[in-house]
C-alpha positions in Angstrom: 73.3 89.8 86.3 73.9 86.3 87.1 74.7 85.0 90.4 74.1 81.3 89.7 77.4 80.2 91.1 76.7 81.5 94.8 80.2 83.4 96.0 81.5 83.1 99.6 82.7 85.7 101.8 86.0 84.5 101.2 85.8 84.5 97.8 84.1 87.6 97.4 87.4 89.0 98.8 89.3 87.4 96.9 87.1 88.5 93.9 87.4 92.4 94.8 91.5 92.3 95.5 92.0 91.0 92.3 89.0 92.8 90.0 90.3 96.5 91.9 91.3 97.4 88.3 88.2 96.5 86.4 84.7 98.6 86.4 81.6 96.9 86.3 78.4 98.1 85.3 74.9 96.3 85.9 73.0 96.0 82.4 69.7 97.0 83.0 68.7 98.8 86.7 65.2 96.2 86.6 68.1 93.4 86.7 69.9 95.0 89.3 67.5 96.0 91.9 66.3 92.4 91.8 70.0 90.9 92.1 71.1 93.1 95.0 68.3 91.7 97.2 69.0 88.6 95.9 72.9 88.7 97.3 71.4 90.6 100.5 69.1 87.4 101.3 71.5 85.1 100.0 74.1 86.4 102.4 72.2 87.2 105.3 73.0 90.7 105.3 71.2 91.6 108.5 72.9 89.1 111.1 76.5 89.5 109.5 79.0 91.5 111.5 79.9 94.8 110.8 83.3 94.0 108.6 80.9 90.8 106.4 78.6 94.0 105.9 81.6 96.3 104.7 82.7 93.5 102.6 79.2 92.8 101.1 78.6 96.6 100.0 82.1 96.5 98.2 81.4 94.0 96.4 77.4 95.3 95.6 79.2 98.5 94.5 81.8 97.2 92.4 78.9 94.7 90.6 76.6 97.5 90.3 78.9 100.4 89.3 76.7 102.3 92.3 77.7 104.5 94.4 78.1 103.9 98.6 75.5 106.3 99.2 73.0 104.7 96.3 74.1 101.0 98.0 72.7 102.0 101.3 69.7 103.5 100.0 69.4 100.2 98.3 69.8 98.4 101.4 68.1 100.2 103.6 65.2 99.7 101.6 65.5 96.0 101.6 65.9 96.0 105.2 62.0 97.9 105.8 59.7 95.1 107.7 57.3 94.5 104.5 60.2 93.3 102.7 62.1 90.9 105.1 60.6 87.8 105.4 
């Protein structure tokens, strides 16, 4: 997965109105579980407000082919102390 063009909120919205028809999948899970805390940094996932974070997971989920449930594991794990900083 490559995220070298880095997406704004706003254009992460506009990505995932006009992708609602297409299913992603991520191509190997060592690729994604370093991508996802990759987008999670590069967005400041912890100080955004509760609709950014909504927005954010959509998007995770619809790159990933995850599930919500599997995206907040995913996140929540990010989140532990030993892995912020």
């Amino acid at each position: 997965m490559n995220n070298s063009t880095a997406l704004s909120l706003a254009e992460i919205k506009d990505f995932l109105k006009s992708a609602e028809s297409f299913q992603f999948k991520s191509v190997s899970k060592q690729e994604r579980n370093e991508w996802i805390p990759a987008v999670i940094r590069q967005h400041n996932y912890c100080k955004r407000k509760r609709t950014e974070k909504g927005l954010l997971r959509r998007y995770l989920m619809k790159m990933t082919g995850l599930s919500r449930p599997q995206i907040g594991r995913l996140i929540k794990e990010y989140k532990k102390p030993a892995n912020i900083g």
